[in-house]
C-alpha positions in Angstrom: -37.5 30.0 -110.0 -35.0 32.9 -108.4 -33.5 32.9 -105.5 -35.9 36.0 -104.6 -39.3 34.1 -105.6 -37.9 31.1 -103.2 -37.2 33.3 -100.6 -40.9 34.9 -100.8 -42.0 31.0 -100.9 -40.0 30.1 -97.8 -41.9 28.3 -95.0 -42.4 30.7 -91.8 -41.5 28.3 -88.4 -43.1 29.2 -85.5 -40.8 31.0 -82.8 -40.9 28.6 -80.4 -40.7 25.1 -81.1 -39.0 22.1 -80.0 -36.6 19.9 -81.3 -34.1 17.0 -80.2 -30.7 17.5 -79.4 -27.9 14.5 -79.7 -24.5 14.8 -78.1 -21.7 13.0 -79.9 -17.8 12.6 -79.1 -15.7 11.8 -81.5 -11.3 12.0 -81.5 -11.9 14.1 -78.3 -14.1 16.3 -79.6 -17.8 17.4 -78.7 -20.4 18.1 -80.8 -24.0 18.8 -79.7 -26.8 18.5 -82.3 -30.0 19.7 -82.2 -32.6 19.2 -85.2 -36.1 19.9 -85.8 -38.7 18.4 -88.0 -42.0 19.6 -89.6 -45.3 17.7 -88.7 -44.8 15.6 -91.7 -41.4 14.3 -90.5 -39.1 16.1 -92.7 -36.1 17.9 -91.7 -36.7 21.7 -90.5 -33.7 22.9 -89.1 -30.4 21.4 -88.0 -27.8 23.0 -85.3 -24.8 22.0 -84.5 -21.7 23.6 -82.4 -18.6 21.6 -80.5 -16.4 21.7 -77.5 -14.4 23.9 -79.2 -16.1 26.9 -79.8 -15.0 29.6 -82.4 -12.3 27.1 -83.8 -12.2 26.7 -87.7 -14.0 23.0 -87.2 -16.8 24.6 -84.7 -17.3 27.6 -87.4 -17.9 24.7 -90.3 -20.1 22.8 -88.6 -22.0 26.0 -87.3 -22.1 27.6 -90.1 -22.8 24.5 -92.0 -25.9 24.2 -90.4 -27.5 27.4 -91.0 -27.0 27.0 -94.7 -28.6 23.6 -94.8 -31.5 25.5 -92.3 -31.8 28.4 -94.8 -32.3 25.7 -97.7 -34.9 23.7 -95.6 -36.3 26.9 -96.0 -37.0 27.5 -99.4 -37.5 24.4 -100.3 -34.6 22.2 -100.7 -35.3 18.4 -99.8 -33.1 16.6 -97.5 -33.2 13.0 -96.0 -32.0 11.3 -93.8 -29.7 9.4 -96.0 -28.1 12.8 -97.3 -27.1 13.4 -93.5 -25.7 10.1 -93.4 -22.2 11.7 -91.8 -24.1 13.0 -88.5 -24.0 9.9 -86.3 -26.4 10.8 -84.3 -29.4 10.3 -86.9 -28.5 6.7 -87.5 
C-alpha cells in the first residue's frame, strides 16, 4: 500500500480530546509527556518537549513525537513495550 493510500486511510481524531501527561526529570533535565489513547487502548498520539526548549535534545524528542503521531495515523502499531525508553509508561 503507498504512502498516499495510507494517508487517505488515516484515522481522523477528534479536535478536542484528552490525554495524560507524565513529568519526568532525568540528569537535570525536564521532560513533560503527554499521550493519548484510542477507546481500544492503543496508542493515539504521543508529545513530548523538555526544560530546555529549542535545544537539539528538546527538537529530537519533539520532533520525535510527531513522527511516531503521524504513524499512529496511518496505521503503524505501537506498544507499550516499543516505548519501553519513556519512563513514564512503565
Amino acid at each position: 500500500m503507498s504512502i498516499t493510500q495510507r494517508a487517505e486511510q488515516s484515522k481522523r481524531l477528534p479536535h478536542r480530546r484528552s490525554h495524560k501527561v507524565f513529568v519526568v526529570e532525568r540528569e537535570g533535565m525536564k521532560f513533560t509527556t503527554g499521550i493519548r489513547r484510542l477507546p481500544d487502548g492503543g496508542l493515539a498520539e504521543l508529545f513530548i518537549t523538555t526544560s530546555k526548549l529549542g535545544s537539539g535534545v528538546d527538537v529530537v524528542f519533539r520532533d520525535s513525537a510527531i513522527l511516531l503521531s503521524f504513524g499512529l495515523s496511518v496505521g503503524v502499531a505501537a506498544t507499550i513495550a516499543d516505548l519501553a525508553g519513556l519512563e513514564c509508561v512503565r
